[in-house]
TIGU-175383 format. One record per residue (C-alpha): residue number from 1; x, y, z. Coordinates in Angstrom, 3 decimals, padded with zeros to 6 digits. Layout:
N
[NUM,[X,Y,Z]]
...
//
This chain:
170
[1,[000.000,000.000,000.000]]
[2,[001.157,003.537,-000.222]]
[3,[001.676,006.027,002.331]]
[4,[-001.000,007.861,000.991]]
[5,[-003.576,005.439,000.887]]
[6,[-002.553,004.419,004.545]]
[7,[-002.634,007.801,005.518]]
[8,[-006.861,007.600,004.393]]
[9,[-007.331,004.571,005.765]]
[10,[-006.452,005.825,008.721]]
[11,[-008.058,009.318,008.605]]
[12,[-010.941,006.641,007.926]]
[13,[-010.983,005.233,011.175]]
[14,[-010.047,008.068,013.634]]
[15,[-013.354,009.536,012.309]]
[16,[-015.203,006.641,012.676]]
[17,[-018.207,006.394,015.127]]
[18,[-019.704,003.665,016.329]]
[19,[-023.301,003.634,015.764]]
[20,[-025.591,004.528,018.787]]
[21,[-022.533,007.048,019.821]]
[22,[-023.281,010.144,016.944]]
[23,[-022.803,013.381,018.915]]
[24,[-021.432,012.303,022.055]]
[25,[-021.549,015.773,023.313]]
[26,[-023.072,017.478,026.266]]
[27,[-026.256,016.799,025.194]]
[28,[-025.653,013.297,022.924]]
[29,[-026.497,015.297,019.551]]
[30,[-024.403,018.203,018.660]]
[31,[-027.354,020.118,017.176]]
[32,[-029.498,019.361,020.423]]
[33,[-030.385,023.531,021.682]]
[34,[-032.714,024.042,024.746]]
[35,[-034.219,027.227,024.929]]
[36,[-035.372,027.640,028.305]]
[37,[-037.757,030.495,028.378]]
[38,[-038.897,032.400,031.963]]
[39,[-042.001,033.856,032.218]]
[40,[-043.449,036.128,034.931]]
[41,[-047.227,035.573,035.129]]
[42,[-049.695,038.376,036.905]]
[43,[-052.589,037.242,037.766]]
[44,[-055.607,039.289,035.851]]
[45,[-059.021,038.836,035.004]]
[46,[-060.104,036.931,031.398]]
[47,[-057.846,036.591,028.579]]
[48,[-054.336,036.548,028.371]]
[49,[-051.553,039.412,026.886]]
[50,[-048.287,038.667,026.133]]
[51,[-045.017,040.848,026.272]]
[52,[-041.963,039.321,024.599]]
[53,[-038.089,039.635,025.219]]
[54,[-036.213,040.579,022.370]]
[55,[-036.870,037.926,019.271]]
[56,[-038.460,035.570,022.384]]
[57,[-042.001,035.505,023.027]]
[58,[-044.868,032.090,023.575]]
[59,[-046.037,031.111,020.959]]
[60,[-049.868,030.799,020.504]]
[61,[-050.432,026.725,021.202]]
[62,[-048.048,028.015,024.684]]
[63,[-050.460,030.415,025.581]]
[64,[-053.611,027.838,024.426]]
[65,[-052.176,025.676,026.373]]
[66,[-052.051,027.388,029.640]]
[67,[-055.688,029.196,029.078]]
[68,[-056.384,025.395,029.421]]
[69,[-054.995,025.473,032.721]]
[70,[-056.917,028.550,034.306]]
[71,[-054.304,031.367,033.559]]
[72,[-055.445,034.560,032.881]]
[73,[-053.591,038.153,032.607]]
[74,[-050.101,039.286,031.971]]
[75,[-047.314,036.717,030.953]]
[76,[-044.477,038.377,030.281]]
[77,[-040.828,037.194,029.078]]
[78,[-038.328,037.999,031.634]]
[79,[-035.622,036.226,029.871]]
[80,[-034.107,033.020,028.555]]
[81,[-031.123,031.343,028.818]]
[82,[-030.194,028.858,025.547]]
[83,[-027.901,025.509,026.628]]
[84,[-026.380,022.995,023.827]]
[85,[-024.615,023.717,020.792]]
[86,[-027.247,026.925,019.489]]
[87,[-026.336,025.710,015.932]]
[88,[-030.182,024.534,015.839]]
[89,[-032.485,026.680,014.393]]
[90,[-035.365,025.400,016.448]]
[91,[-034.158,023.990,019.917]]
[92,[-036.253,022.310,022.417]]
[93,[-038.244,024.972,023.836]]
[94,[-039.167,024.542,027.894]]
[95,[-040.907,027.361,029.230]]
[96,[-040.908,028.337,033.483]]
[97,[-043.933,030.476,034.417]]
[98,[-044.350,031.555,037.773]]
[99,[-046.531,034.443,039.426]]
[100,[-044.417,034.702,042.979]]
[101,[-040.962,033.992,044.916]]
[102,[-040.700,031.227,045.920]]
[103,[-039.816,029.858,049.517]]
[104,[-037.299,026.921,049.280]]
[105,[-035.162,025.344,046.423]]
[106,[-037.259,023.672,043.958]]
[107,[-036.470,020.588,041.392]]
[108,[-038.439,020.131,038.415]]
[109,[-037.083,017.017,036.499]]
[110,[-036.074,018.105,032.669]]
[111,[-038.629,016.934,029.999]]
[112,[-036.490,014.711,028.055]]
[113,[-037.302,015.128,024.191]]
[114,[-040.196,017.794,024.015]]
[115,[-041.316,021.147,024.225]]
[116,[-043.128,021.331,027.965]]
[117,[-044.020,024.082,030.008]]
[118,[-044.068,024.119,033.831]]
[119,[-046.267,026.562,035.486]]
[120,[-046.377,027.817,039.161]]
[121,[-049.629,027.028,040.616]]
[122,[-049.344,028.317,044.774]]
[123,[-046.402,025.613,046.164]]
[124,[-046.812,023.016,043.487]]
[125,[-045.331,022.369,039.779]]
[126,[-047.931,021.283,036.847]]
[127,[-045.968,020.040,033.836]]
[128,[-047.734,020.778,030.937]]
[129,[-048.578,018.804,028.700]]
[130,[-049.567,016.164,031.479]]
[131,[-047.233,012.725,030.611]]
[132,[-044.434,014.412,029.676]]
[133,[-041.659,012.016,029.617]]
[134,[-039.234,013.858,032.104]]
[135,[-035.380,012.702,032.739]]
[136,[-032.727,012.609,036.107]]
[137,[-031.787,015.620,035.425]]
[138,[-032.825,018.822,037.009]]
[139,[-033.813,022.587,036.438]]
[140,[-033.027,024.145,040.045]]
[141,[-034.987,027.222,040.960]]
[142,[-033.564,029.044,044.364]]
[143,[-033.928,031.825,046.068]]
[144,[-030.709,033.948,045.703]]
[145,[-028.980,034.474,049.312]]
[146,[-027.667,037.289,048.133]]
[147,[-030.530,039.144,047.019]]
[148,[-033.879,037.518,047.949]]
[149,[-035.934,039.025,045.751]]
[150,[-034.374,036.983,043.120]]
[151,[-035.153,033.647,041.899]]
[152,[-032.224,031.947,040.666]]
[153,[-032.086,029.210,038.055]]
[154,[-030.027,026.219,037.470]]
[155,[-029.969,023.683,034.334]]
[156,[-028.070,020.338,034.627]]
[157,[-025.785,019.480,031.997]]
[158,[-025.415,015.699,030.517]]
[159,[-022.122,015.674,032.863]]
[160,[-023.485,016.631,035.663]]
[161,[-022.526,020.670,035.411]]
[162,[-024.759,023.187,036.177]]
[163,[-025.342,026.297,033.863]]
[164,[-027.415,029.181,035.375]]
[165,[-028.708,032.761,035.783]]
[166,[-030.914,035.288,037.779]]
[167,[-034.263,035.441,035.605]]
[168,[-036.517,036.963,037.931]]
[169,[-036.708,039.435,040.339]]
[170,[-039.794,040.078,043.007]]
//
């Protein structure tokens, strides 16, 4: 064989990847993007508005969706924080809506392969829509120490690492 036909073969093979193992990654596919949305929610009589964040707003089957669910008044886009590779052009979209601070660290299992929403209803989490296959990993919502007028938000990484921010404040 020649040197250059060696040298292919083994290009070949260091690029190889076993099947099952494509985009080993943080998030097992390098185009996987989660677009984690937050949404402050005040409480108002019949119908819902909307104010959006930049290019980020709900979309209408969000909103339908949580008319469903009793809400009513102002939901507005407080911010969003996007985790994977952001090559996608439409991540996984999960949306957090809550209406008040809340009093001690809360873990809300990530929905594994769908767009979900999880809305603030007094103490308790509804994940919408109902059956949503969730996974081990978590989306941590504190109270900042520092500041407790702030909710703080963590999302767990594939390996384990946590990625956060400061999306609302009270």
């Amino acid at each position: 064989m020649k040197v250059s036909t060696i040298a292919l073969l083994l290009l070949g093979i260091a690029s190889w990847t076993p099947p099952g193992m494509v985009g080993c990654g943080p998030f097992g596919n390098q185009d996987e993007t989660v677009k984690v949305v937050f949404v402050q929610w005040k409480r108002g009589p019949d119908g819902i508005t909307t104010r959006r964040l930049k290019e980020t707003d709900l979309t209408q089957a969000e909103i339908d969706r949580l008319a469903t669910q009793g809400v009513s008044g102002a939901l507005n886009v407080v911010g969003y924080q996007i985790h994977g590779s952001g090559n996608n052009p439409k991540p996984r979209r999960i949306i957090i809506v809550m209406d008040h601070q809340i009093d001690e660290r809360v873990d809300l299992r990530q929905p594994s392969d769908a767009d979900a929403i999880y809305l603030q209803l007094g103490n308790e989490w509804k994940l919408l829509p109902a059956g949503t296959a969730t996974n081990q990993r978590v989306i941590r919502l504190e109270v900042n120490e520092e500041n407790k007028s702030q909710t703080r938000y963590w999302f767990q990484l594939p390996d384990g690492a946590m990625q956060g921010t400061t999306p609302f404040d009270w």
